[in-house]
TORLO-359542 format. One record per residue (C-alpha): residue in one letter; chain; residue number from 1; x, y, z. Coordinates in Angstrom, 3 decimals, always signed. Each point is the difference from the previous one (the first is absolute). Layout:
BEGIN
+---------+--------+-----+----------+----------+----------+
: residuo : cadena : num :     east :    north :       up :
+---------+--------+-----+----------+----------+----------+
:       A :      A : NUM :        X :        Y :        Z :
...
+---------+--------+-----+----------+----------+----------+
This chain:
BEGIN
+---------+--------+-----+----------+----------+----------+
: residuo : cadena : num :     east :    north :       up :
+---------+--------+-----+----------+----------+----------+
:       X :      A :   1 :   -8.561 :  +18.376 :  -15.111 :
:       X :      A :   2 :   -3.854 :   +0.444 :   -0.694 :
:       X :      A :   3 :   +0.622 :   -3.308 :   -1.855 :
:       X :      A :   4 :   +1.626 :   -1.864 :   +2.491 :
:       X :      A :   5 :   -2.109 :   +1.075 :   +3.002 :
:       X :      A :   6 :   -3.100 :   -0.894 :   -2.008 :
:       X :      A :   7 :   +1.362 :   -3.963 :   -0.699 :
:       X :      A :   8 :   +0.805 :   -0.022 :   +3.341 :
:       X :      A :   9 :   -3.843 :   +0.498 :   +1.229 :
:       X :      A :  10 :   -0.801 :   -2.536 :   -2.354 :
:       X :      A :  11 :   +2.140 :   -2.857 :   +1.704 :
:       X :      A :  12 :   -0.758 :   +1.580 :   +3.507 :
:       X :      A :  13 :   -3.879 :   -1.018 :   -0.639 :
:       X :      A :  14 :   +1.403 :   -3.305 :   -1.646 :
:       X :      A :  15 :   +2.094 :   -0.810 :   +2.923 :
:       X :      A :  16 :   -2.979 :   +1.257 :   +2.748 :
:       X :      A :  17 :   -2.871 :   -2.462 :   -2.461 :
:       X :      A :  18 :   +2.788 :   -2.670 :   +0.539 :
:       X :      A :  19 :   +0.331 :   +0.794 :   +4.027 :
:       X :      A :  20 :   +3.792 :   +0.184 :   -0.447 :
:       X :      A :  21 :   +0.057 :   +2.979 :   +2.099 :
:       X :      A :  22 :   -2.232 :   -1.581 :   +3.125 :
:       X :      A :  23 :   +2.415 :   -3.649 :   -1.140 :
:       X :      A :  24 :   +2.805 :   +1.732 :   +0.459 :
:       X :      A :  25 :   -0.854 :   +2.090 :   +3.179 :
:       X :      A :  26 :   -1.328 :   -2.691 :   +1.634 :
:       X :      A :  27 :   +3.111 :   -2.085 :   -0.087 :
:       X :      A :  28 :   +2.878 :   +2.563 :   +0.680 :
:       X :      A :  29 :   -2.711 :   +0.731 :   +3.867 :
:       X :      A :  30 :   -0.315 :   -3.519 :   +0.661 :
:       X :      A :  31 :   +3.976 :   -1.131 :   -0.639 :
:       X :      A :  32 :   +1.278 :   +3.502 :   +1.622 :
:       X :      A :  33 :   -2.563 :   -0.613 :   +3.050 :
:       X :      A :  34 :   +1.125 :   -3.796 :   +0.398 :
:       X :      A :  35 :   +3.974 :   +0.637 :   -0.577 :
:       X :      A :  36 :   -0.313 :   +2.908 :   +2.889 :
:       X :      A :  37 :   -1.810 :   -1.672 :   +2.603 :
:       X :      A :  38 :   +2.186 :   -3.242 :   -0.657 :
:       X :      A :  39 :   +3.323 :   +2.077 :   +0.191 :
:       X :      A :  40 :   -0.697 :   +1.884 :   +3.101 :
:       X :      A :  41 :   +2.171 :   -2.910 :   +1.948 :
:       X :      A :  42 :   +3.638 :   +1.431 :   -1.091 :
:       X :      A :  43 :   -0.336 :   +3.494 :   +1.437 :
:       X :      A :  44 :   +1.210 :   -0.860 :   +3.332 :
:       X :      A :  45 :   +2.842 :   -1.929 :   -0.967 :
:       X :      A :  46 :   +1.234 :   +2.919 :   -2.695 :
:       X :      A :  47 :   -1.138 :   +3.050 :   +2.199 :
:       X :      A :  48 :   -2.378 :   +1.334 :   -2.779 :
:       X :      A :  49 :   -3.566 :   +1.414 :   +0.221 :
:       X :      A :  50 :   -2.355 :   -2.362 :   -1.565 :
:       X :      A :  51 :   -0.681 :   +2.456 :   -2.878 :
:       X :      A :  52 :   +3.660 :   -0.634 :   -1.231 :
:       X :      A :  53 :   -0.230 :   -3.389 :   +0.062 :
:       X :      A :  54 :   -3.304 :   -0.111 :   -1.657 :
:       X :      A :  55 :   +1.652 :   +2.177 :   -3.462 :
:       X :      A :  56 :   +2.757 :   -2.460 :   +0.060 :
:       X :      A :  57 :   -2.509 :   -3.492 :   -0.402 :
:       X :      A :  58 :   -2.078 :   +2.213 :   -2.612 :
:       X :      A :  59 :   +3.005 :   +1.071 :   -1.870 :
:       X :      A :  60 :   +0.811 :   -4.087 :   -0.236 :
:       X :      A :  61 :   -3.801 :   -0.011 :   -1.348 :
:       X :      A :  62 :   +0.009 :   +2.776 :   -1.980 :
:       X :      A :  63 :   +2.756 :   -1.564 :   -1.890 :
:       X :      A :  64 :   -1.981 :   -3.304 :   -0.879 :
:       X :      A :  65 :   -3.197 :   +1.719 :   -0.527 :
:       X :      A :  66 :   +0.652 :   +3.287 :   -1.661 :
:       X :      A :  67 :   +1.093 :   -1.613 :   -3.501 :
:       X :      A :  68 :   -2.449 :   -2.964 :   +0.618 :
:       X :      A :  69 :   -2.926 :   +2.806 :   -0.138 :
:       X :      A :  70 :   +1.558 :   +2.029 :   -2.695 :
:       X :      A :  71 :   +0.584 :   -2.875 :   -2.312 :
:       X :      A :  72 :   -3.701 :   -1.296 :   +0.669 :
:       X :      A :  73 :   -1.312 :   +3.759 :   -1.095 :
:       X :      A :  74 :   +2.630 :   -0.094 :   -2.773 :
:       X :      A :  75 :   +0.397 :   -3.353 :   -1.594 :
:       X :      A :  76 :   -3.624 :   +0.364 :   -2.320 :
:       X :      A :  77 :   +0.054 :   +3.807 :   -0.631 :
:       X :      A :  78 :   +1.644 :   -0.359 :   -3.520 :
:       X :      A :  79 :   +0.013 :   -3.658 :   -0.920 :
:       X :      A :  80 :   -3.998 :   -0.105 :   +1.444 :
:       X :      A :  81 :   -1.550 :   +3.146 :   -1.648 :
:       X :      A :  82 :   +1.800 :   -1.467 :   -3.262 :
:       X :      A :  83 :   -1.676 :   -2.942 :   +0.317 :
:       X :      A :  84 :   -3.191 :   +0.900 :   +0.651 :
:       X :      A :  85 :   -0.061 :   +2.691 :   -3.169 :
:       X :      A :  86 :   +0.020 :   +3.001 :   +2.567 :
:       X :      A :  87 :   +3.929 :   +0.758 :   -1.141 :
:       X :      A :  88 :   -0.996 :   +0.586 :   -4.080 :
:       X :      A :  89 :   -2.859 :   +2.358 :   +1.144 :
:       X :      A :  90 :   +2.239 :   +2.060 :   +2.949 :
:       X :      A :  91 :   +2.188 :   +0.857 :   -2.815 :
:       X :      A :  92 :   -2.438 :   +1.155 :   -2.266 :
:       X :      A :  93 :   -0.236 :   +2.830 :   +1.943 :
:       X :      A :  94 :   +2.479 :   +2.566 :   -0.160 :
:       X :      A :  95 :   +2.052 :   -0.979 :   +2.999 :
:       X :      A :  96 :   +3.771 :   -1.007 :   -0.402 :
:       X :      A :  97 :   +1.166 :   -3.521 :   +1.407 :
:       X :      A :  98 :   +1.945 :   +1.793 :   +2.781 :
:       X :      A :  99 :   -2.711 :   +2.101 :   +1.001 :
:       X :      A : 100 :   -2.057 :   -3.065 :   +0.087 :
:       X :      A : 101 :   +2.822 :   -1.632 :   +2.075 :
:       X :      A : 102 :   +0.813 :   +2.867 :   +2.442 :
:       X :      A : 103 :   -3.934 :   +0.236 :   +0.479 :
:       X :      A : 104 :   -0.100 :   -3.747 :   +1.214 :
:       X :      A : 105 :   +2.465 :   +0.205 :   +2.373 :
:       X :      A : 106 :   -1.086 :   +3.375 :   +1.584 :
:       X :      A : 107 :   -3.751 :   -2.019 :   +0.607 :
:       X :      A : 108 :   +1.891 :   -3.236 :   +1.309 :
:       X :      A : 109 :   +2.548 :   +1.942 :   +1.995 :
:       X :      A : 110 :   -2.796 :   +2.234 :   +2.090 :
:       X :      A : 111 :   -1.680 :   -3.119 :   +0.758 :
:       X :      A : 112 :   +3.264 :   -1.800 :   +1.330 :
:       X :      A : 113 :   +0.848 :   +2.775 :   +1.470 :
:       X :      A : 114 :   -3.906 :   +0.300 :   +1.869 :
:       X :      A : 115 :   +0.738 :   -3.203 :   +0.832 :
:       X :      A : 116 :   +3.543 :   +0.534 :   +1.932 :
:       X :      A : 117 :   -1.297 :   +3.110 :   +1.702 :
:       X :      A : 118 :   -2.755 :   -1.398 :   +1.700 :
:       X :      A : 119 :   +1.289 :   -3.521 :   +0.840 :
:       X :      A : 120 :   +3.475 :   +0.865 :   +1.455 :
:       X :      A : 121 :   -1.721 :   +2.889 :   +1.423 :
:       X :      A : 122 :   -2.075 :   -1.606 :   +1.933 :
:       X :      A : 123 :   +2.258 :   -2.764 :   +1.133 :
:       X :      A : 124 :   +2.537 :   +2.920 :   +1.048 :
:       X :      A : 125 :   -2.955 :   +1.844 :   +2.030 :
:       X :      A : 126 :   -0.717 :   -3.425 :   +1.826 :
:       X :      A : 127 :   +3.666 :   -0.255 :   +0.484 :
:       X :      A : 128 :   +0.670 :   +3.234 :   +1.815 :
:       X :      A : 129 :   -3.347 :   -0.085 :   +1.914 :
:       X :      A : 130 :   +1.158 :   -3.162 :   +1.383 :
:       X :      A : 131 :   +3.911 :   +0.150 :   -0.011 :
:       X :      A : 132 :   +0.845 :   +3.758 :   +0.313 :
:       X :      A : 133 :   +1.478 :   +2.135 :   -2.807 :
:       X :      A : 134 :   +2.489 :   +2.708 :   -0.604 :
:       X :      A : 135 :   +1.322 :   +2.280 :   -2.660 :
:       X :      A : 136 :   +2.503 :   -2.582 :   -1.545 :
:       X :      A : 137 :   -2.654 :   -2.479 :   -0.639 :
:       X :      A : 138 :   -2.581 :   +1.937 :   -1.573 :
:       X :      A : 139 :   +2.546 :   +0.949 :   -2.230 :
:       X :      A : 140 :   +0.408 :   -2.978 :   -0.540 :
:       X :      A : 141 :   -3.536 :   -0.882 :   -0.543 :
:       X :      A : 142 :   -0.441 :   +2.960 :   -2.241 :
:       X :      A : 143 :   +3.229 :   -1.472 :   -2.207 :
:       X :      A : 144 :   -1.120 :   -3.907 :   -0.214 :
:       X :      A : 145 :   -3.072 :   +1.362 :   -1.526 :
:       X :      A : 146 :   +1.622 :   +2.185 :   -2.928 :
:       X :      A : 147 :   +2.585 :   -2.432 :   -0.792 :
:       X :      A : 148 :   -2.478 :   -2.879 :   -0.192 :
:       X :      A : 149 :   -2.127 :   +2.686 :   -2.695 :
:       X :      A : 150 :   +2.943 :   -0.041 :   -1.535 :
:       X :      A : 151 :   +1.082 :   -3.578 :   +0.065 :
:       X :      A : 152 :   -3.681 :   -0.413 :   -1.327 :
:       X :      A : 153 :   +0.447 :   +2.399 :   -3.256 :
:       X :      A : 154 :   +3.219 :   -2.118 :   -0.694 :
:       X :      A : 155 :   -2.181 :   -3.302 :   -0.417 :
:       X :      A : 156 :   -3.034 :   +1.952 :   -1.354 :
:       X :      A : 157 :   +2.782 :   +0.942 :   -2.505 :
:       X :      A : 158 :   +1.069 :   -3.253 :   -0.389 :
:       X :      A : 159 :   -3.150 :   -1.676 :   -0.614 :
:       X :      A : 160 :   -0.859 :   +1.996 :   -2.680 :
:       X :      A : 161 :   +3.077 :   -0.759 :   -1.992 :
:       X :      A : 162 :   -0.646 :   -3.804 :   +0.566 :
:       X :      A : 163 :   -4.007 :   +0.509 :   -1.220 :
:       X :      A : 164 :   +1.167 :   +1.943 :   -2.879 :
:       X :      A : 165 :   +2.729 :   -2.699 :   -0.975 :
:       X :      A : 166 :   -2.393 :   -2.977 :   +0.392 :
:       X :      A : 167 :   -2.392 :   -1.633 :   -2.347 :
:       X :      A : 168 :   -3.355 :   -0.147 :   +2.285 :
:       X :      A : 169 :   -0.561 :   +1.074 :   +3.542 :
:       X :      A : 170 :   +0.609 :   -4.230 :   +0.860 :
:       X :      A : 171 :   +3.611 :   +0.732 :   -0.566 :
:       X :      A : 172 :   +0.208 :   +3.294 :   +1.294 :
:       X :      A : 173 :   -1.077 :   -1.756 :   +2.995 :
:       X :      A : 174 :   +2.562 :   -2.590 :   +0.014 :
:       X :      A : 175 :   +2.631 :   +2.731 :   -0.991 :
:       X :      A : 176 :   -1.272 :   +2.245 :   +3.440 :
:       X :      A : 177 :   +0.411 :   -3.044 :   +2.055 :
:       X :      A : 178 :   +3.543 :   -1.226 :   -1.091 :
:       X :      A : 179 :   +0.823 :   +3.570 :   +0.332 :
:       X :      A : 180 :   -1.277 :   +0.786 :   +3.405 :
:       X :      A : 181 :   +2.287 :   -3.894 :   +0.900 :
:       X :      A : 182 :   +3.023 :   +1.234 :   -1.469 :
:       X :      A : 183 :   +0.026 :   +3.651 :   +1.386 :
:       X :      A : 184 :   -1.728 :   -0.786 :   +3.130 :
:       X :      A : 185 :   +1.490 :   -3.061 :   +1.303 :
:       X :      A : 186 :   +2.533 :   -2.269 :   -2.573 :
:       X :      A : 187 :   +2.388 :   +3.415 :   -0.268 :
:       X :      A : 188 :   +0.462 :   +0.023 :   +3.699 :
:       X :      A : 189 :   +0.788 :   -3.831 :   -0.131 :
:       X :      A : 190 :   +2.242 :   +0.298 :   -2.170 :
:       X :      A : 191 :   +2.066 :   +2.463 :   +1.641 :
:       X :      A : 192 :   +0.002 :   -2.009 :   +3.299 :
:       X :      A : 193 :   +0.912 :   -2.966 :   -2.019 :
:       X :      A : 194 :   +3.156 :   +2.538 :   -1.331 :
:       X :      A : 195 :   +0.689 :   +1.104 :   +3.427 :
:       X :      A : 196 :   +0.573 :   -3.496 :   +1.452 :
:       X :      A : 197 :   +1.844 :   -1.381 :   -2.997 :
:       X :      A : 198 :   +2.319 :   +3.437 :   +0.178 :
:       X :      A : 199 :   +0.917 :   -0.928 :   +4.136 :
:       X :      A : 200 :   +0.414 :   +4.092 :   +0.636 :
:       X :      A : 201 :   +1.893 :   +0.726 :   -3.261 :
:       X :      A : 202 :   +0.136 :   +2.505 :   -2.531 :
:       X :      A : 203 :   -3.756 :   -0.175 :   -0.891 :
:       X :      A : 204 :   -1.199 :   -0.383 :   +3.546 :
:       X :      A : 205 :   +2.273 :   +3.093 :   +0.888 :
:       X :      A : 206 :   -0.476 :   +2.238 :   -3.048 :
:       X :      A : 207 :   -2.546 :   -1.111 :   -2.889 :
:       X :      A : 208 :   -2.649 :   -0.871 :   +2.731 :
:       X :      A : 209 :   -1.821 :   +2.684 :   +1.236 :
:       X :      A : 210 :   -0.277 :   +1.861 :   -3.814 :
:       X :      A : 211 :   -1.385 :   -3.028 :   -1.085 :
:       X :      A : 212 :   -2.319 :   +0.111 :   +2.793 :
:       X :      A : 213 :   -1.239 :   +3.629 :   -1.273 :
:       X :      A : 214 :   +0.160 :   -1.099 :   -3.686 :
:       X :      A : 215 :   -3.398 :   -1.807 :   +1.072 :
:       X :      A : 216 :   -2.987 :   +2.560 :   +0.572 :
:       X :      A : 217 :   -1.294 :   -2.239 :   +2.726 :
:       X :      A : 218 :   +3.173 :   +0.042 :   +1.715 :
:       X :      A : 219 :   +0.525 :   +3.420 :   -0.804 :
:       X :      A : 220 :   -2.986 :   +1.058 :   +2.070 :
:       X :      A : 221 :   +1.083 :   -1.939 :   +2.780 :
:       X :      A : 222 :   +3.306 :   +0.964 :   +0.187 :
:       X :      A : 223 :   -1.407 :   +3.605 :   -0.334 :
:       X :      A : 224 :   -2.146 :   -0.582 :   +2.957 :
:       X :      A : 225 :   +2.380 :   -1.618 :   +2.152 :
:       X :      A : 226 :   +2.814 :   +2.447 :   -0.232 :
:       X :      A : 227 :   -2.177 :   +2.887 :   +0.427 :
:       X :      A : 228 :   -0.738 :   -0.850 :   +3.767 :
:       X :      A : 229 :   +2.064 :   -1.570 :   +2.640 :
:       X :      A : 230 :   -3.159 :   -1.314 :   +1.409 :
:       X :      A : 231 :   -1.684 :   -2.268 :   -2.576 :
:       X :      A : 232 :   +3.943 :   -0.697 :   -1.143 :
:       X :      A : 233 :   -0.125 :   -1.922 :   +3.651 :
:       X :      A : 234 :   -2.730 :   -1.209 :   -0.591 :
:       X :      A : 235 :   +0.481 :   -1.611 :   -3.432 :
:       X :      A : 236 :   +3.615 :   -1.339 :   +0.015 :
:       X :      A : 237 :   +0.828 :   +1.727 :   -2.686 :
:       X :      A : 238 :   +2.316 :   +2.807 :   +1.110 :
:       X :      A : 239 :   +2.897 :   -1.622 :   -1.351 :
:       X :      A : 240 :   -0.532 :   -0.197 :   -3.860 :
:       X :      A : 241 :   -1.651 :   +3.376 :   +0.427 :
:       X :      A : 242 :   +3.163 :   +2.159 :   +1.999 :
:       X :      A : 243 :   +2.176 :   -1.820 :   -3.102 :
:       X :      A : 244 :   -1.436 :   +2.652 :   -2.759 :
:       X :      A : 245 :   +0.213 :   +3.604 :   -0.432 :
:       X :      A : 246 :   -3.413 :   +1.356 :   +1.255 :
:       X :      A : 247 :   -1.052 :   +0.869 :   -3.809 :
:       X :      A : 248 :   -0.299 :   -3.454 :   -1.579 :
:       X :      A : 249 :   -3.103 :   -1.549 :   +1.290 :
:       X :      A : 250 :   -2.121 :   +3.106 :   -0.283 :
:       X :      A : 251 :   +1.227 :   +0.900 :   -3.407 :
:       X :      A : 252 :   -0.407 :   -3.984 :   -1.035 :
:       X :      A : 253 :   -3.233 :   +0.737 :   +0.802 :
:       X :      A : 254 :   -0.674 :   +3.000 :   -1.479 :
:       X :      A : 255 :   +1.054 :   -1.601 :   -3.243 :
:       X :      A : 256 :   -1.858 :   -2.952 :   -0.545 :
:       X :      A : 257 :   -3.295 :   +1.508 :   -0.429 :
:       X :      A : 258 :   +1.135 :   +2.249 :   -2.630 :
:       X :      A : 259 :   +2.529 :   -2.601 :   -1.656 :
:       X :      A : 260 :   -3.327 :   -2.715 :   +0.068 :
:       X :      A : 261 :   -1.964 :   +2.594 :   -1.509 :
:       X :      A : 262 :   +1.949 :   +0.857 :   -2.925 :
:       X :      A : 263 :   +0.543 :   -3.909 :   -0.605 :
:       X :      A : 264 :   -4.215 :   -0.498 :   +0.079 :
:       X :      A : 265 :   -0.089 :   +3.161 :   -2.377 :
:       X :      A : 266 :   +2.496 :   -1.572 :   -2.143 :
:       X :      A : 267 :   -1.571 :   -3.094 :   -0.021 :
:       X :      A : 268 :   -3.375 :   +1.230 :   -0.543 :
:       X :      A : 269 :   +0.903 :   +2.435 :   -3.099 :
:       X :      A : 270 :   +0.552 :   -3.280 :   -1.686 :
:       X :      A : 271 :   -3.049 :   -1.795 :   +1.000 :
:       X :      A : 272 :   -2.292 :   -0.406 :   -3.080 :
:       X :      A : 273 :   -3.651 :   -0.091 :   +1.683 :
+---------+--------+-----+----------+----------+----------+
């Protein structure tokens, strides 16, 4: 643990030299502020407080830029360091690969996780100063934020299995980016396109939703959405959501960080600095 912790200060001054903390902070306040003043219009028309509304918009951000972020902090930890000669002398010392690994990802998670604290809260306190609040949506609040950490450890883990695979930090790069299109937005495309070639049939009606939570982007939605009436109204998504037992998304979720990380181990255990 002494091990771990101590790697992990090491890439926390590493990621504070390279202002990823104040990059990434400054991003999640500015797209949280603009998504809840811009979504303030619907509460009337769904009988929501503002603050409600607002966690449903930055639950649709959170899912674009969560993984973005993560793969951006991720994509040159292993491929970069081996590159640049850092890799040979880090395992010089006598630190194992995993503890090297584990202490990576507990330096980039506290900073994504910095990052989602302070921008969603802050949009959510501008929210229900101007829109009203109640106990539902604060829960609510409190939820988006935990689930996007975790949706965030799930890329982090992700990203370091792609650096490790890769030859140079160029193609980890190009591996981060196809991933982020695939999980992020081509997945969900290709259900629709499944959907509407299915006309309400057996995959529409059954295979659907699960597929839906196989995805850790959709997973965190769908966890979102189906844990509150509120932001369900508010997204549209109600209906793939009420379709699975309540213990899919969040166990999905759950998974995929610790599933990614014992890929990137695997991955790097056979990466010859």
């Amino acid at each position: 643990m002494r091990r771990i912790l101590a790697v992990a200060m090491i890439e926390a001054t590493i990621t504070r030299r390279n202002r990823w903390l104040l990059m990434a902070t400054v991003i999640m306040v500015l797209f949280a502020v603009a998504l809840t003043l811009a979504g303030s219009a619907p509460t009337g028309t769904l009988g929501v407080n503002m603050l409600t509304v607002s966690v449903a918009s930055m639950t649709t951000l959170s899912v674009y830029l969560a993984p973005l972020l993560a793969l951006m902090m991720a994509f040159d930890s292993i491929a970069g360091e081996a590159e640049r000669g850092g890799l040979g002398l880090l395992l010089s010392y006598p630190v194992s690969r995993a503890e090297i690994l584990l202490g990576k990802f507990v330096a980039h998670l506290s900073a994504l996780a910095f990052a989602m604290i302070v921008g969603f809260g802050v949009a959510g306190g501008l929210a229900a100063v101007q829109g009203g609040v109640d106990a539902a949506s604060l829960v609510a609040l409190v939820r988006l934020i935990l689930t996007s950490i975790l949706l965030g450890a799930a890329f982090l883990a992700l990203g370091y299995m792609l650096s490790a695979l890769a030859g140079s930090a160029t193609g980890a790069a190009g591996l981060s980016a196809g991933l982020w299109m695939v999980f992020v937005v081509l997945y969900d495309l290709g259900l629709l396109g499944a959907v509407v070639f299915d006309a309400g049939g057996w995959f529409t009606q059954t295979l659907f939703p699960w597929a839906l939570a196989a995805n850790p982007a959709d997973a965190f939605r769908l966890w979102n959405v189906a844990a509150s009436d509120g932001v369900a109204m508010a997204t549209g998504l109600s209906g793939a959501a009420s379709a699975l037992p309540d213990w899919v998304a969040p166990t999905s979720l759950l998974l995929w960080p610790v599933l990614a990380l014992l890929l990137a181990r695997y991955f790097f255990e056979r990466l010859e600095p």
